[in-house]
PDB file of N, CA, C, O and CB in Angstrom:
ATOM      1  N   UNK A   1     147.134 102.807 131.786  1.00  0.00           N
ATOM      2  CA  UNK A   1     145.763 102.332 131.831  1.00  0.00           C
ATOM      3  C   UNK A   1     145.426 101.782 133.217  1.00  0.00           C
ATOM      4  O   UNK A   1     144.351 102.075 133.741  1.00  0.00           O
ATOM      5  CB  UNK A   1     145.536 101.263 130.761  1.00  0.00           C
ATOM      6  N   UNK A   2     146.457 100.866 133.918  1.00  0.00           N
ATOM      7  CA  UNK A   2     145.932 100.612 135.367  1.00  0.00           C
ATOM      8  C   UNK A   2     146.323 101.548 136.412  1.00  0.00           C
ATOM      9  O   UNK A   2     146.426 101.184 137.583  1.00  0.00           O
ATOM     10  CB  UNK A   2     146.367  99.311 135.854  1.00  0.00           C
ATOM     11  N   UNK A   3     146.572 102.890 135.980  1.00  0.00           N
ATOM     12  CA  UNK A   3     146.704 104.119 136.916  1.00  0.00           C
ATOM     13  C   UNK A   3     145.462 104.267 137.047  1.00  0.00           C
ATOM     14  O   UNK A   3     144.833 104.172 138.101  1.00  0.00           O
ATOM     15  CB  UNK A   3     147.438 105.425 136.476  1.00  0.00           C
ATOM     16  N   UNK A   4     144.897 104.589 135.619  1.00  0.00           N
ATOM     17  CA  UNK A   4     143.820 105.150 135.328  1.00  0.00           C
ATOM     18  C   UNK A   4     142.121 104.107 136.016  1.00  0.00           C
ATOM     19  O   UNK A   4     141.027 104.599 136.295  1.00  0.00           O
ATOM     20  CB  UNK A   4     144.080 105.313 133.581  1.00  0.00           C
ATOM     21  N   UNK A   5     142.507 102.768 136.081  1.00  0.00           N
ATOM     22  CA  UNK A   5     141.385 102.101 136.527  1.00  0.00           C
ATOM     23  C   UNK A   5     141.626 102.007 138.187  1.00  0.00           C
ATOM     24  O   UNK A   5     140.731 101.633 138.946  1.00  0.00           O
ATOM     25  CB  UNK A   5     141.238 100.625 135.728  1.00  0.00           C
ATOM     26  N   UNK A   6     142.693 102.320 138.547  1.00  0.00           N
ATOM     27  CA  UNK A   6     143.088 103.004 140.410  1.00  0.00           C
ATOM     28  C   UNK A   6     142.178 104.019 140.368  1.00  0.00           C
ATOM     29  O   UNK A   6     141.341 104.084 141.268  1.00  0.00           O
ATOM     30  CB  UNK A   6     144.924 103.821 140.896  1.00  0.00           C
ATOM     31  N   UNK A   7     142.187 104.910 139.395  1.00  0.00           N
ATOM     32  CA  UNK A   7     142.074 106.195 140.430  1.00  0.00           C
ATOM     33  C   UNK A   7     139.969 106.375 140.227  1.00  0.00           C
ATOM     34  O   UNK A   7     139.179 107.046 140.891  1.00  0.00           O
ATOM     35  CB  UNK A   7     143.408 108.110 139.564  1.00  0.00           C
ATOM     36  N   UNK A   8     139.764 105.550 139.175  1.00  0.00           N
ATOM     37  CA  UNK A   8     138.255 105.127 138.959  1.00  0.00           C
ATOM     38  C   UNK A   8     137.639 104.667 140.412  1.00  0.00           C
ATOM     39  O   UNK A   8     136.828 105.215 141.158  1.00  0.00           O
ATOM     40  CB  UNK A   8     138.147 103.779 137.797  1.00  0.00           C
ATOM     41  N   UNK A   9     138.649 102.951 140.535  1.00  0.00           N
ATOM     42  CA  UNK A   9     138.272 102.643 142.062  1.00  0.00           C
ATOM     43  C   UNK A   9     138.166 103.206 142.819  1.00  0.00           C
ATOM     44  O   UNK A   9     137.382 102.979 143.741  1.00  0.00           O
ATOM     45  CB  UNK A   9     138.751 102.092 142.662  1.00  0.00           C
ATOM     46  N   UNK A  10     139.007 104.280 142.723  1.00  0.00           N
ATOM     47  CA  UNK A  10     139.315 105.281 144.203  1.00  0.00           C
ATOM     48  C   UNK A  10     138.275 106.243 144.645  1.00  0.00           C
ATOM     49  O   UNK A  10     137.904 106.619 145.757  1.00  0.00           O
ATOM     50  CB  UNK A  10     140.625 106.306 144.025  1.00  0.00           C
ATOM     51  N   UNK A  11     137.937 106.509 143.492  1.00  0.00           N
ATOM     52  CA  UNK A  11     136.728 107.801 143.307  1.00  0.00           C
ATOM     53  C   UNK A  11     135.695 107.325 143.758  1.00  0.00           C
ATOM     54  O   UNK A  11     135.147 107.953 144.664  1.00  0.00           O
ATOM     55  CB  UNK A  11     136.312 108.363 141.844  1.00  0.00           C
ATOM     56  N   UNK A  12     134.900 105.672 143.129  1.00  0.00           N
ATOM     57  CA  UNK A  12     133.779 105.203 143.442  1.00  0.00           C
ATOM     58  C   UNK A  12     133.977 104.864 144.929  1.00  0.00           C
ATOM     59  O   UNK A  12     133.236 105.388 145.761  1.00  0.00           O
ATOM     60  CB  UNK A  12     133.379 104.112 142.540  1.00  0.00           C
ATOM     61  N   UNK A  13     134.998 103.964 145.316  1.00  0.00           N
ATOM     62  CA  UNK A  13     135.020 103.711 146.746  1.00  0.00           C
ATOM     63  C   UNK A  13     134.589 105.370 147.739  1.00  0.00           C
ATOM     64  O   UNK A  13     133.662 105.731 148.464  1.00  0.00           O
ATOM     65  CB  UNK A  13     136.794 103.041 147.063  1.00  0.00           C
ATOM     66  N   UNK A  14     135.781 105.936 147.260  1.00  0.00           N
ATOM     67  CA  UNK A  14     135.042 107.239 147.900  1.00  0.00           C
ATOM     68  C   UNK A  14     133.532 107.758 148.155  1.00  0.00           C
ATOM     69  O   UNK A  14     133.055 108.282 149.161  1.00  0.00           O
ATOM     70  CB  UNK A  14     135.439 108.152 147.202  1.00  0.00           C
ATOM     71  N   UNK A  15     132.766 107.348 146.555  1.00  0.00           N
ATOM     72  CA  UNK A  15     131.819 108.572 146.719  1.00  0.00           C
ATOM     73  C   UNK A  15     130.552 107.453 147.766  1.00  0.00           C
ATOM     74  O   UNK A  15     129.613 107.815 148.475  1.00  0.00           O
ATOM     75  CB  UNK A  15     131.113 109.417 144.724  1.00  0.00           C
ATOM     76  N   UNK A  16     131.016 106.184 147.476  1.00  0.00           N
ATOM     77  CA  UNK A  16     129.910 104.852 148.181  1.00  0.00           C
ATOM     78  C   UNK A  16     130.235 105.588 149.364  1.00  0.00           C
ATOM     79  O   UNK A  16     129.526 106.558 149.630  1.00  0.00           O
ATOM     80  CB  UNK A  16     130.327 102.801 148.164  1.00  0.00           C
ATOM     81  N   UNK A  17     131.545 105.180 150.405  1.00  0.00           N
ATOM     82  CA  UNK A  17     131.454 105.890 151.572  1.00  0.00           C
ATOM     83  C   UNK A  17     131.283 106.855 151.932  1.00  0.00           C
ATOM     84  O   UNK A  17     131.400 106.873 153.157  1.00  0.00           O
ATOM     85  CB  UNK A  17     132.004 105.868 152.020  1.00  0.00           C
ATOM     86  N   UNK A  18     130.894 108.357 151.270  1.00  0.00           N
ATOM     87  CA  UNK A  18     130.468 109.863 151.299  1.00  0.00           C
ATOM     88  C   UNK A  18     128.965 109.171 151.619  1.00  0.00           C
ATOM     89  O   UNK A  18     128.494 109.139 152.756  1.00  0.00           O
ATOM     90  CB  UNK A  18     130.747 111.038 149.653  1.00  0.00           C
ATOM     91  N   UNK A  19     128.388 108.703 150.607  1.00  0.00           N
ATOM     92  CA  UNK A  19     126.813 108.875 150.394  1.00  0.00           C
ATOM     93  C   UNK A  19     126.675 108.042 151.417  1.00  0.00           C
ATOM     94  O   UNK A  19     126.072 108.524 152.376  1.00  0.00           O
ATOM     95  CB  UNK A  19     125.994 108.467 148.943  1.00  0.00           C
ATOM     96  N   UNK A  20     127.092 106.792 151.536  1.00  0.00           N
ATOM     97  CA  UNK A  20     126.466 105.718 152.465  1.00  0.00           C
ATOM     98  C   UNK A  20     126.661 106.315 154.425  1.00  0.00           C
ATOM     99  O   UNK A  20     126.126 105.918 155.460  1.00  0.00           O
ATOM    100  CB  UNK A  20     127.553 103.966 152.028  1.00  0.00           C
ATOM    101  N   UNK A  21     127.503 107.206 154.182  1.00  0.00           N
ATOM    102  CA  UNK A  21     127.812 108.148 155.686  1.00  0.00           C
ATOM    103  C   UNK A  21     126.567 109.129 155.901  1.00  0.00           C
ATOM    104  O   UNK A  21     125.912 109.305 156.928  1.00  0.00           O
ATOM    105  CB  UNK A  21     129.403 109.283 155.563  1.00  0.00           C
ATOM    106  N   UNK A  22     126.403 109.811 154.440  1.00  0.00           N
ATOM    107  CA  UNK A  22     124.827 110.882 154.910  1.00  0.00           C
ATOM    108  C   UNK A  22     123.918 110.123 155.325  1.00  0.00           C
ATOM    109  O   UNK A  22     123.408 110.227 156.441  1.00  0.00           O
ATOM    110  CB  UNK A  22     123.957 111.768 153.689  1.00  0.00           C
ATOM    111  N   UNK A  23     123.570 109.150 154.347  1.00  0.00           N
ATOM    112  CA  UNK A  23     122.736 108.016 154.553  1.00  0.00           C
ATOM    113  C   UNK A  23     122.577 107.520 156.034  1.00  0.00           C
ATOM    114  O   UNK A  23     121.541 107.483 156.698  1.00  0.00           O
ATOM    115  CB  UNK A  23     123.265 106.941 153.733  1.00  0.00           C
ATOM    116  N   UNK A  24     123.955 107.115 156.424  1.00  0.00           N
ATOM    117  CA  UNK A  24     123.568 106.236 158.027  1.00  0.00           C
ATOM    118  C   UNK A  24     123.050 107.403 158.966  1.00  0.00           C
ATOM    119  O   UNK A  24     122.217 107.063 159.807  1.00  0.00           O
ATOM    120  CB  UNK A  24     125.200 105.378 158.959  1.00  0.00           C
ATOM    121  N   UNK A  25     123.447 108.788 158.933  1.00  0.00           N
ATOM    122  CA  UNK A  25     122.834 110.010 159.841  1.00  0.00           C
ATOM    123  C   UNK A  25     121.929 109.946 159.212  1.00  0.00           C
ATOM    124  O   UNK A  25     121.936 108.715 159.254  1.00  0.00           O
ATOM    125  CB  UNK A  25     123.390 111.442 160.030  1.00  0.00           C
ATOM    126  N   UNK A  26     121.015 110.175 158.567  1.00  0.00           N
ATOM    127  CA  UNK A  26     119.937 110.126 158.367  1.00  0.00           C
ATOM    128  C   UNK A  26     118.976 109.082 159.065  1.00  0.00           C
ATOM    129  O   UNK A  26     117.919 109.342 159.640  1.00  0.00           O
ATOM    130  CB  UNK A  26     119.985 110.112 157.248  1.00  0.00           C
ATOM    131  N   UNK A  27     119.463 108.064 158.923  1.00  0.00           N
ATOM    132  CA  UNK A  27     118.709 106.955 159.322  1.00  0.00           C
ATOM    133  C   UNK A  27     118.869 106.858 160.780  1.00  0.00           C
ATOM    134  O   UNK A  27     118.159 106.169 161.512  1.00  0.00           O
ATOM    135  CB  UNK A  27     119.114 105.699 158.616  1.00  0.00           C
ATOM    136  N   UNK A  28     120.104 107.787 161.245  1.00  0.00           N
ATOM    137  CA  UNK A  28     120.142 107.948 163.162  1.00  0.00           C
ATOM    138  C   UNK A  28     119.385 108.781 163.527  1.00  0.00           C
ATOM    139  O   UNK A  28     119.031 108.849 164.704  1.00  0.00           O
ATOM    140  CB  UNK A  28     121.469 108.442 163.965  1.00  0.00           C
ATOM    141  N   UNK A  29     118.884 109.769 162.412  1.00  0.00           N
ATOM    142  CA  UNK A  29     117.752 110.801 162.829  1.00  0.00           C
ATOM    143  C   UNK A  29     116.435 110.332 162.834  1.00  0.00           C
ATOM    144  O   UNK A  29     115.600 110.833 163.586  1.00  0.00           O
ATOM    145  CB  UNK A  29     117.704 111.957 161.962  1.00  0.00           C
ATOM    146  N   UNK A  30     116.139 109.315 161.981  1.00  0.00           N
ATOM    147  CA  UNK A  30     114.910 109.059 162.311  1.00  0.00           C
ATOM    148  C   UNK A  30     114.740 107.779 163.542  1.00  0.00           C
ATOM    149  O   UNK A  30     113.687 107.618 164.159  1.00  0.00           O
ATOM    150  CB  UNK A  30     114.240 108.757 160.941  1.00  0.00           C
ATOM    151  N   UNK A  31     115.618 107.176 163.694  1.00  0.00           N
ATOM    152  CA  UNK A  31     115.941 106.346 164.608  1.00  0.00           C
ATOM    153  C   UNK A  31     115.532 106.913 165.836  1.00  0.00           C
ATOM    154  O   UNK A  31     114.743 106.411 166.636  1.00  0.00           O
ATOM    155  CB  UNK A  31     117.242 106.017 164.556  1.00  0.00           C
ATOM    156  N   UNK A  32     116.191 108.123 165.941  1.00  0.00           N
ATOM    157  CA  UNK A  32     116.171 108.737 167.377  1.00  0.00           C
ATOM    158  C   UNK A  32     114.447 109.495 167.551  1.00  0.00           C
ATOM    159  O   UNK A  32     114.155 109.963 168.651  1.00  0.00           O
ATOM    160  CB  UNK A  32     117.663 110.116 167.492  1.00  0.00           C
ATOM    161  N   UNK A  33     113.666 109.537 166.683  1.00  0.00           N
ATOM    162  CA  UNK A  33     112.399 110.082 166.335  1.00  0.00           C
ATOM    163  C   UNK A  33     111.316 109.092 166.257  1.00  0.00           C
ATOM    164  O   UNK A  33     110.145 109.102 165.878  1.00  0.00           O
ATOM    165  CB  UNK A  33     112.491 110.765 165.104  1.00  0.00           C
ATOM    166  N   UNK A  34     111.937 108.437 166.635  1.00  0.00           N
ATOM    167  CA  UNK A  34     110.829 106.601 165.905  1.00  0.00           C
ATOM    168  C   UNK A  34     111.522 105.471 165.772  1.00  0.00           C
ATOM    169  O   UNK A  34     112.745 105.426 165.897  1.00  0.00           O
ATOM    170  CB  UNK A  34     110.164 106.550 164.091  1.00  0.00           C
ATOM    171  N   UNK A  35     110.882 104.603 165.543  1.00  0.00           N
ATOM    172  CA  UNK A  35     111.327 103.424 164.717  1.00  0.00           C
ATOM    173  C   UNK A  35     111.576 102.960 163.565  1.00  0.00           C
ATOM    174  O   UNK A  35     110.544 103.045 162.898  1.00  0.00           O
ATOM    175  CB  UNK A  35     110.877 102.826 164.819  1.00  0.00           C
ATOM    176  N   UNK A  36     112.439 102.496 162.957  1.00  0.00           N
ATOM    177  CA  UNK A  36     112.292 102.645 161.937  1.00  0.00           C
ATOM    178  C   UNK A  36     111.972 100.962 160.879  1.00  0.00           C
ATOM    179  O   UNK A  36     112.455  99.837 161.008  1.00  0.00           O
ATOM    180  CB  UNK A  36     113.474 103.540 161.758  1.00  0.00           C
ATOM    181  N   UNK A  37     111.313 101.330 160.236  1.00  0.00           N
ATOM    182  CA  UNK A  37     110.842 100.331 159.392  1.00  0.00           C
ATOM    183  C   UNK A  37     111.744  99.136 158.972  1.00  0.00           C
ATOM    184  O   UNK A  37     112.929  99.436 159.123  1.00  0.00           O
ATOM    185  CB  UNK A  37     110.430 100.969 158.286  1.00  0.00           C
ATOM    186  N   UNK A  38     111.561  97.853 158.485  1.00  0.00           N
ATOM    187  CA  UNK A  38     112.355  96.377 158.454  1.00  0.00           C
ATOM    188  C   UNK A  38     113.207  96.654 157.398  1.00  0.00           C
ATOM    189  O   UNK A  38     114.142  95.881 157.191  1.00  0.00           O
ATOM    190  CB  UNK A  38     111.432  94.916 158.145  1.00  0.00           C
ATOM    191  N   UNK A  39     113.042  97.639 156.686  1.00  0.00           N
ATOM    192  CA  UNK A  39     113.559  97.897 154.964  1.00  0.00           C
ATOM    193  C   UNK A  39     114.887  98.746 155.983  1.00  0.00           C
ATOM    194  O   UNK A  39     116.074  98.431 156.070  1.00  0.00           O
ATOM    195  CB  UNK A  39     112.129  99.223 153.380  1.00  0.00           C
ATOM    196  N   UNK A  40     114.111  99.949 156.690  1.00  0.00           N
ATOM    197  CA  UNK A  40     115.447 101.070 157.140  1.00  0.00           C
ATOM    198  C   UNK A  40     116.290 100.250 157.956  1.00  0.00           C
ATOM    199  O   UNK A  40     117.484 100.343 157.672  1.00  0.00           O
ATOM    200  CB  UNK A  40     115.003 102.564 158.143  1.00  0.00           C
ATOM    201  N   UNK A  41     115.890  99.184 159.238  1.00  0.00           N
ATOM    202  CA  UNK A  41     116.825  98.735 159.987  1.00  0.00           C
ATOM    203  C   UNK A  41     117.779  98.017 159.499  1.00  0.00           C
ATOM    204  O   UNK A  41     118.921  98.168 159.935  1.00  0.00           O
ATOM    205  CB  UNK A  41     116.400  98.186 160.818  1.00  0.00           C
ATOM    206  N   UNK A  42     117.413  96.795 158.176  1.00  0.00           N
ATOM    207  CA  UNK A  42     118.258  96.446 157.207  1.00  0.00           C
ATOM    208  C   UNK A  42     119.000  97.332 156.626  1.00  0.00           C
ATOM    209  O   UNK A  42     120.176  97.179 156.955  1.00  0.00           O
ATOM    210  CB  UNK A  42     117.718  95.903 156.385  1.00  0.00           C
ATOM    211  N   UNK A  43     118.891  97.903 156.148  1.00  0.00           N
ATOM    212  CA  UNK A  43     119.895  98.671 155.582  1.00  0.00           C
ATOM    213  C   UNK A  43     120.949  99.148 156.223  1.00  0.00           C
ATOM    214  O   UNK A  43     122.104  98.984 155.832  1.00  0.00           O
ATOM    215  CB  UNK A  43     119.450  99.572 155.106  1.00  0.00           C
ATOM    216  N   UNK A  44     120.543  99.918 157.493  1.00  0.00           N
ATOM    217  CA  UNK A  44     121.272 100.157 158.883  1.00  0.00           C
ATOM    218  C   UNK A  44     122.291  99.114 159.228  1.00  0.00           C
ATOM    219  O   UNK A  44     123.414  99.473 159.582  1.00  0.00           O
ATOM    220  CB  UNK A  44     120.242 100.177 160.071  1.00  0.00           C
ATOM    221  N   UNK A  45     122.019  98.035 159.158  1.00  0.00           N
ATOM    222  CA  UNK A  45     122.610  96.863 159.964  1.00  0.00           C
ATOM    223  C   UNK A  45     123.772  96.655 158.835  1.00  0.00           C
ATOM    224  O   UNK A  45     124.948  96.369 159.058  1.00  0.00           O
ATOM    225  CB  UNK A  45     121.449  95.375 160.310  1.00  0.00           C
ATOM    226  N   UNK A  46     123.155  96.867 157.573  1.00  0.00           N
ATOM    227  CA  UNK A  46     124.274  96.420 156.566  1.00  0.00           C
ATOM    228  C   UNK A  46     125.501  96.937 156.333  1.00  0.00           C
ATOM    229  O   UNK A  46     126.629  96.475 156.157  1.00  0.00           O
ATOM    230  CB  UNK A  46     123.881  96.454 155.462  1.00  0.00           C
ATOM    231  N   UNK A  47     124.756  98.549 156.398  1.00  0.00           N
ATOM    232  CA  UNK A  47     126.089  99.821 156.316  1.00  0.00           C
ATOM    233  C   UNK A  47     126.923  99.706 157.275  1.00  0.00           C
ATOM    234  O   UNK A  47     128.135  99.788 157.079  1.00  0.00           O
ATOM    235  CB  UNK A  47     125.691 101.390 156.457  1.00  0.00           C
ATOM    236  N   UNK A  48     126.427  99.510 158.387  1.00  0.00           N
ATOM    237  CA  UNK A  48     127.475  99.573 159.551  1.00  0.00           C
ATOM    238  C   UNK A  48     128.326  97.969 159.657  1.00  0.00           C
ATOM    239  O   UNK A  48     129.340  98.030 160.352  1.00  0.00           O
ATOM    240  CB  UNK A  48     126.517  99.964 161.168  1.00  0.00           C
ATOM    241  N   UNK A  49     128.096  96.912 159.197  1.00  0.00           N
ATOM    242  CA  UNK A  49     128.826  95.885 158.650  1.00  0.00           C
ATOM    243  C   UNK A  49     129.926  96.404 157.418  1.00  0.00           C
ATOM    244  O   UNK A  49     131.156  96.374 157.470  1.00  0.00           O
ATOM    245  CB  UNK A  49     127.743  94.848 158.125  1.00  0.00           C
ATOM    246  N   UNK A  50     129.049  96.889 156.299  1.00  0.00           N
ATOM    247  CA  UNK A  50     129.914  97.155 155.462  1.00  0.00           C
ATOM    248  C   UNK A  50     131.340  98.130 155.684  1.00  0.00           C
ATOM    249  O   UNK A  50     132.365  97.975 155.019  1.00  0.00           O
ATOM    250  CB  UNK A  50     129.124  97.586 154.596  1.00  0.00           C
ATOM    251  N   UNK A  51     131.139  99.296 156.910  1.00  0.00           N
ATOM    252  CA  UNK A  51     132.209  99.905 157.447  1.00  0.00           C
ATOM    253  C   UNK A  51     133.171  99.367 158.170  1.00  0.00           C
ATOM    254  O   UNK A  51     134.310  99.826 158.253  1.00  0.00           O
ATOM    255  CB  UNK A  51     131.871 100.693 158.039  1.00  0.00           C
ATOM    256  N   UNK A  52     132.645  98.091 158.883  1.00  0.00           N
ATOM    257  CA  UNK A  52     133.594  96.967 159.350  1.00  0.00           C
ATOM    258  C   UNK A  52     134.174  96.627 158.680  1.00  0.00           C
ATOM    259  O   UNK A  52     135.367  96.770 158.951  1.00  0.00           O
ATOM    260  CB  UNK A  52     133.288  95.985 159.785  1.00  0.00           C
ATOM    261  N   UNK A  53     133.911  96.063 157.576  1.00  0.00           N
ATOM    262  CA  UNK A  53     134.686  94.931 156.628  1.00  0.00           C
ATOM    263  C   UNK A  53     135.165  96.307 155.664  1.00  0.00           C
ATOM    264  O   UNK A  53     135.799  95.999 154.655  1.00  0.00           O
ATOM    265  CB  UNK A  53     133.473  93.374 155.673  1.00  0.00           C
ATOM    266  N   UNK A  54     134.970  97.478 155.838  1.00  0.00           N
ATOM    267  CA  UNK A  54     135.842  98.543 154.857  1.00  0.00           C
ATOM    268  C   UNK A  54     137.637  98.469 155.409  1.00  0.00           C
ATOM    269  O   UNK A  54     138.711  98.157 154.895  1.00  0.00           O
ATOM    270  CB  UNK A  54     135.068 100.495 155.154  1.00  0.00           C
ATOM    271  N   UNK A  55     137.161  98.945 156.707  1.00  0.00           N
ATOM    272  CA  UNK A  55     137.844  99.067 157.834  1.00  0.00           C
ATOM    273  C   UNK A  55     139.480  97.782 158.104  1.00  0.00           C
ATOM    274  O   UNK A  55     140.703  97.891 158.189  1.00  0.00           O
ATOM    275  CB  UNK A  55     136.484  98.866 158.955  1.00  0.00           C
ATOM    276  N   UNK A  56     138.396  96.637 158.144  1.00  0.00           N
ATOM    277  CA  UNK A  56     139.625  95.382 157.944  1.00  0.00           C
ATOM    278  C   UNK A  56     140.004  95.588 157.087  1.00  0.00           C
ATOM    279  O   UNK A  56     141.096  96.156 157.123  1.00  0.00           O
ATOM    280  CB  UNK A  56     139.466  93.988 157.869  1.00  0.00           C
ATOM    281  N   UNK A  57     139.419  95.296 155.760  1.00  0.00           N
ATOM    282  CA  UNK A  57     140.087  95.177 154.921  1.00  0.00           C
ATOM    283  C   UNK A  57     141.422  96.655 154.406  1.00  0.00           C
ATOM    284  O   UNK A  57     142.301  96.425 153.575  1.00  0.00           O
ATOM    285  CB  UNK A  57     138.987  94.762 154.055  1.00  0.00           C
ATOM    286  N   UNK A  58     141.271  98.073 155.112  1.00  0.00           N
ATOM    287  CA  UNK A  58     141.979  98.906 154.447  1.00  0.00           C
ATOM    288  C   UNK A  58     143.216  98.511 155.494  1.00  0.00           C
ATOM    289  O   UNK A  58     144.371  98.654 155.093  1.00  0.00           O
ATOM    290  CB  UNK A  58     141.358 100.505 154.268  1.00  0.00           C
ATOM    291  N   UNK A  59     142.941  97.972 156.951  1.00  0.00           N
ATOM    292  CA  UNK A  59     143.953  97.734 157.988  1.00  0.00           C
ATOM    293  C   UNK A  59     145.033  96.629 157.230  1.00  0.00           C
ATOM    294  O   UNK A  59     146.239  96.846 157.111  1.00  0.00           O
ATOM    295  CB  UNK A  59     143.171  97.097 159.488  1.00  0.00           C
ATOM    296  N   UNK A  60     144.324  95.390 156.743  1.00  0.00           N
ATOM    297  CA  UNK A  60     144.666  94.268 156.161  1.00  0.00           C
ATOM    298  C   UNK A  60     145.842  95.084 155.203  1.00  0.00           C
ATOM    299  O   UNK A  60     147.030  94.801 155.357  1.00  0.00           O
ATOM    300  CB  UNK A  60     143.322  93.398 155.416  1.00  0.00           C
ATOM    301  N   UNK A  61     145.459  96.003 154.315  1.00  0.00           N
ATOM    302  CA  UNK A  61     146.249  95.953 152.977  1.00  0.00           C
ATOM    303  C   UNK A  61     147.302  97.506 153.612  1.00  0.00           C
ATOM    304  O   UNK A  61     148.162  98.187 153.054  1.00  0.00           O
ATOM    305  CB  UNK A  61     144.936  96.198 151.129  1.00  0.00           C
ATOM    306  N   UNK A  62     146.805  97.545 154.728  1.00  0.00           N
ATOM    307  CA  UNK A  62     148.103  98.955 155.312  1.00  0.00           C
ATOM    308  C   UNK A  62     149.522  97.842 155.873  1.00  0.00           C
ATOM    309  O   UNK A  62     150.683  98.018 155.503  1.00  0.00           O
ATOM    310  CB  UNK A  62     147.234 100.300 157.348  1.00  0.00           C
ATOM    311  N   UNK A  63     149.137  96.887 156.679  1.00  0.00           N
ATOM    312  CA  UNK A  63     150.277  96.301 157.661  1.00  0.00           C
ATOM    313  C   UNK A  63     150.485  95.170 156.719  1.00  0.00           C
ATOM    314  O   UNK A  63     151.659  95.040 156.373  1.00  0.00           O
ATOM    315  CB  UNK A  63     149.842  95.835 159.408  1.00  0.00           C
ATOM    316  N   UNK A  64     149.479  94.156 156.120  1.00  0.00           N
ATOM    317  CA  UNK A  64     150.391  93.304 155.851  1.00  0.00           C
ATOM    318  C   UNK A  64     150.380  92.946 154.087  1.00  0.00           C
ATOM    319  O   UNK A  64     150.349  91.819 153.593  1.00  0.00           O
ATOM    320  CB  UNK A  64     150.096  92.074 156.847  1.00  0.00           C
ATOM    321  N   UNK A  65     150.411  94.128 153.427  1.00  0.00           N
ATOM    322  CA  UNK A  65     150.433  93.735 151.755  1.00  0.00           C
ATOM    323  C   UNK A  65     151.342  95.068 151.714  1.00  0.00           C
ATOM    324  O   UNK A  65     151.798  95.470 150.644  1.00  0.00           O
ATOM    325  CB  UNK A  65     148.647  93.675 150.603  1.00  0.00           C
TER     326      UNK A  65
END
């Protein structure tokens, strides 16, 4: 059963970072075309935080767990 709720996590973590990756090109395309609205730059600002703290945290649990 906790194989089975791994490989759940694994999938969702995956598909957040698939979609949230089309997502940020998208939002570099209109970026580069315009400006983009307080709703798009938020979001922008968040994703690319959230890839930070993906990032530590997968470094964190490679070297020291």
């Amino acid at each position: 059963m906790v194989t089975f709720v791994e490989v759940l996590r694994t999938i969702a973590i995956f598909l957040l970072v698939f979609s949230s990756a089309f997502y940020f090109r998208h939002l570099e395309k209109i970026r580069r075309k315009g400006k983009l609205s307080s709703f798009e730059f938020t979001v922008y600002i968040i994703i690319q935080i959230a890839y930070g703290l993906f990032a530590i945290s997968l470094l964190i649990s490679v070297f020291f767990i």
